[in-house]
N, C-alpha and C positions, 0 to 999 in steps of 0.2 A: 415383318410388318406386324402392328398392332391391332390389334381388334375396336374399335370405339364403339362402343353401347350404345345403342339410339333407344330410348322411353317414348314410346309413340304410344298416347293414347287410340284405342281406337277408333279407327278410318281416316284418323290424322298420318298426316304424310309431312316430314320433316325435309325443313332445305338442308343441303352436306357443306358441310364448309368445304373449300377448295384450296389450295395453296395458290396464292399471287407472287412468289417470287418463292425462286430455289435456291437464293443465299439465305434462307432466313434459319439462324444457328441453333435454335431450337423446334421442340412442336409448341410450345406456348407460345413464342411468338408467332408459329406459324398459324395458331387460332386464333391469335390476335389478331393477324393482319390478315384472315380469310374475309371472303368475300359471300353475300349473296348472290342468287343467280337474276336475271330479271327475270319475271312471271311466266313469260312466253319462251323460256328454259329452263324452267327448274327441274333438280332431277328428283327425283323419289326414290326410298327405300323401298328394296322389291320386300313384298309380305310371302312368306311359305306358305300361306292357304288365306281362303276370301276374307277370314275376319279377324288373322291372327292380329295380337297388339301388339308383338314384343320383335326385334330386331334383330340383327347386328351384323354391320357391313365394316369389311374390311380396308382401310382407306389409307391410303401410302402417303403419311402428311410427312414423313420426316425420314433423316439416316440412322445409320446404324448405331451413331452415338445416344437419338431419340432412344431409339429400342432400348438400348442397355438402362435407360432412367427410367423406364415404365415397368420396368420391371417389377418394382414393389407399388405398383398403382394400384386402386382395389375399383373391384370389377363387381359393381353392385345388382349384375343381374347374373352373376354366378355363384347366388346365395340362394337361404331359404328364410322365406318370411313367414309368421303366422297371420294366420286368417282369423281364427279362434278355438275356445277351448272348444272338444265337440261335447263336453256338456250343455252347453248353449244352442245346440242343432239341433232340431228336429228332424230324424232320421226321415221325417214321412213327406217332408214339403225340401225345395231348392231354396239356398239361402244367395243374395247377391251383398257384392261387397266392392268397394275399391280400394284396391292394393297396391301400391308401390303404380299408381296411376292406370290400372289397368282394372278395367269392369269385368267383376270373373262370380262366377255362381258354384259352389259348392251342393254337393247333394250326394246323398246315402247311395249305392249301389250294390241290390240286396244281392245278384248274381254272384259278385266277390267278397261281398260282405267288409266293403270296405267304402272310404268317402273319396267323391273324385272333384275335383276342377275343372273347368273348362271356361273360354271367354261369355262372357254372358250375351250375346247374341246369335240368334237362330241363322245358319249362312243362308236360309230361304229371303226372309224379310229384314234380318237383322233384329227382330223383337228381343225383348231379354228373357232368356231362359229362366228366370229366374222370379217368373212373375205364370210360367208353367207349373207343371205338376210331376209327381210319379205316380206313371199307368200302373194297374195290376199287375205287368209281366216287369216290373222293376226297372224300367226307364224313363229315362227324363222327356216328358211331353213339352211342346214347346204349344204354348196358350193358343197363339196365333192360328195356323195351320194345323196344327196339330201331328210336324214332324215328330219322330219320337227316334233318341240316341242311347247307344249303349256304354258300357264304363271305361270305353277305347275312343270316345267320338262318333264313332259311325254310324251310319244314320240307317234305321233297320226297317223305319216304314215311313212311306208318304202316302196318307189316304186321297191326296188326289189323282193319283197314281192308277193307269189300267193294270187293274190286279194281273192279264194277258200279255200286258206290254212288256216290252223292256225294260230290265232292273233298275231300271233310275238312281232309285235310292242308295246304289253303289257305288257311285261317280264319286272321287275327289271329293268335288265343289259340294258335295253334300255333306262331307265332315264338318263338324267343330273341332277349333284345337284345343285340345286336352294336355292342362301342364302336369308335370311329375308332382305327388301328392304324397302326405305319409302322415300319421298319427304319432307324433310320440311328447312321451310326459304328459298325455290327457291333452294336446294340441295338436289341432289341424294345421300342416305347414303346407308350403306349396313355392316353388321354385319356377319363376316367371319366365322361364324359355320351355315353345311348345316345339318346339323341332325335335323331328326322329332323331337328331344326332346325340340328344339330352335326356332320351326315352329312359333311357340307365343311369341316371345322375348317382342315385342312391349306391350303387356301389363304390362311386368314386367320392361320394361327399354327402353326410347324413346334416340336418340342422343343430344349430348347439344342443348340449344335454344341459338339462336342468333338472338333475338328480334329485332336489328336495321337494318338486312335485310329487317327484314318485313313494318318496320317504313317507309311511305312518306315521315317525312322532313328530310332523311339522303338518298345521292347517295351513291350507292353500284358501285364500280367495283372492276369486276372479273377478275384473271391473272392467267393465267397458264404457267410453265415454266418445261420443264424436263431440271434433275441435274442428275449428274451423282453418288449420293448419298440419302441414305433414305429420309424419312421427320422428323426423331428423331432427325438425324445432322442438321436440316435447325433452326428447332424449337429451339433445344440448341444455335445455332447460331444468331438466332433474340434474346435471351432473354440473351447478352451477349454482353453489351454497351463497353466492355473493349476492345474489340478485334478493334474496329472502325479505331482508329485514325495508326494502325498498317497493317492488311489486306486490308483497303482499300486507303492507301497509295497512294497520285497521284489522287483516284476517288471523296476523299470528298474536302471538301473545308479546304484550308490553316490552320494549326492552329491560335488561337489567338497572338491577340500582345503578349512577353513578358514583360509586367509590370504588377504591385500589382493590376493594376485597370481594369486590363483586363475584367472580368466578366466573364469568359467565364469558361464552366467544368473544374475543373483541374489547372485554373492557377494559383487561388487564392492558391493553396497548395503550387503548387511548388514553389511560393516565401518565405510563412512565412513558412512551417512547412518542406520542402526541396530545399532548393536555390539552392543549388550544381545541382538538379536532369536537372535545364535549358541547361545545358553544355552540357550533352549527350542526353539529352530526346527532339529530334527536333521535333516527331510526334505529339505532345501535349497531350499523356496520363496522367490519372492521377487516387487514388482512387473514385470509384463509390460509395456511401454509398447507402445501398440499407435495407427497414424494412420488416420483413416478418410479415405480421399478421396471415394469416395462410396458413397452410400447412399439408398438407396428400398425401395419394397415389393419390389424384384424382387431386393434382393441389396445386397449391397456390395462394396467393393475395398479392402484393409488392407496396406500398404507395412510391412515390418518395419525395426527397425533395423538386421539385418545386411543387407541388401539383395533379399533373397526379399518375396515377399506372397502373399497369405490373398485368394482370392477367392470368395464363395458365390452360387450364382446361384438365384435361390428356384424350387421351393420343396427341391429336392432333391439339390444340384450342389456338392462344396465344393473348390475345385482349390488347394494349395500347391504353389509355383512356387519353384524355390532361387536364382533369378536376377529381376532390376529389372522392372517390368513395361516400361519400355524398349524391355528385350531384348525382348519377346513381342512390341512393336511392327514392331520391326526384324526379325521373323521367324528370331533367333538360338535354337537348341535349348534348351529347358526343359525339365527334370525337374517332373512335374505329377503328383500322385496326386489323382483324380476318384472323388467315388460318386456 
């Protein structure tokens, strides 16, 4: 059986698709032809603790011949995404963010001397941690209440709590989930499953290396921009030279001359192998030829004609290089812009 990723924002609870017939010869068609449940039976995905976001339940939609096709399916929550660079943090306050559709807050923890994650809601009230503090003894205060958690989740005081009483604050339900986190290339990553079984992720799989961060004779600057759209659409969007001379209309620069000798993308076609297309096509588009060398779930590699290349590393990585991948072999400097 397959695993299906459920993306549950949180406190949201997804309906499961269910199979309606068991001849159906695939699992796409068996998505296709799933049903909803009506209201007064829907089932829910069970959550490993009161506020986690992140899921994944095991669901028997197909046979054995399913299985052998998913095998190279890419499984977008057994990645690592950044959060940001932690030059950007400030070690002394919680930062909140949404990532990969999940409300998660970031903060310094001086006891390890390292930056954690956790869902941005207090499991007391649900308030966002992230709008808390760090107490003196180096935990995350949560504004509301004023639960306070250590760099594990666990919740180490409740002041409404009989300091005589029973340890409350020890219970489960008093955790926040805490995802696996790590610092590397000068960026905060974080891996969107909080279950104990993912606690160790990092031994089994670190986030890509982007070596010419770490590199002296290459400046790095860092941008950050909120869109009012994923980072799947932005990503598709840089790695898609056609749309240029069209979308940004008025923003780039003029097209070239029209004549044969132009030089420029595009025009050398539209004279010898589409003349007509000069008449209507004022934007200066034209075919991009593009070679794939290779290509999987995890990314591909695209050699340009002028000797640069396009490489995207899934699910969140897309590096253009102005020099032969060669050169990157041969450990010769590249110009490389990364998100």
């Amino acid at each position: 059986m397959n695993p299906i990723s459920l993306l549950l924002a949180p406190r949201a609870r997804p309906w499961l698709p269910l199979r309606t017939s068991a001849s159906a010869p695939n699992s796409a068609r068996a998505a296709a032809a799933a049903t909803r449940l009506a209201p007064a039976r829907r089932q829910h995905a069970r959550l490993s603790s009161p506020v986690l976001a992140v899921t994944a339940e095991t669901l028997s939609l197909s046979g054995g011949a399913d299985e052998e096709e998913s095998e190279g399916r890419f499984d977008w929550l057994d990645q690592w995404y950044p959060f940001a660079p932690v030059c950007d943090l400030d070690p002394a306050a919680p930062h909140g963010k949404t990532v990969l559709g999940l409300r998660v807050v970031a903060w310094y923890d001086r006891a390890a001397d390292d930056w954690r994650v956790f869902d941005d809601a207090c499991p007391h009230r649900l308030a966002p941690l992230s709008e808390g503090r760090i107490d003196d003894k180096g935990r995350l205060h949560c504004v509301y209440h004023g639960w306070c958690f250590d760099g594990r989740g666990s919740c180490q005081f409740i002041p409404q709590a009989p300091a005589l009483g029973p340890p409350v604050h020890r219970n489960s339900k008093a955790c926040v989930a805490a995802y696996p986190s790590v610092v590397q290339n000068g960026i905060l990553w974080l891996y969107p499953r909080a279950d104990a079984e993912h606690r160790d992720v990092l031994q089994r799989k670190r986030p890509p290396l982007l070596s010419q961060i770490d590199d002296p004779s290459f400046v790095t600057i860092y941008g950050i921009r909120d869109l009012p759209y994923g980072y799947d659409v932005m990503l598709e969007n840089l790695m898609d030279p056609a749309h240029v001379s069209y979308a940004h209309k008025g923003l780039m620069r003029d097209p070239p001359a029209l004549s044969p000798d132009a030089g420029a993308m595009g025009s050398l076609f539209r004279w010898t192998e589409d003349p007509g297309r000069v008449e209507f096509d004022v934007e200066g588009g034209g075919p991009v030829k593009m070679k794939i060398e290779e290509a999987n779930v995890d990314g591909f590699l695209s050699p340009q004609e002028n000797g640069s290349h396009y490489r995207y590393t899934a699910p969140c990585i897309v590096s253009i290089s102005t020099l032969p991948v060669e050169a990157e072999a041969e450990g010769e400097r590249i110009d490389t812009a990364a998100l």
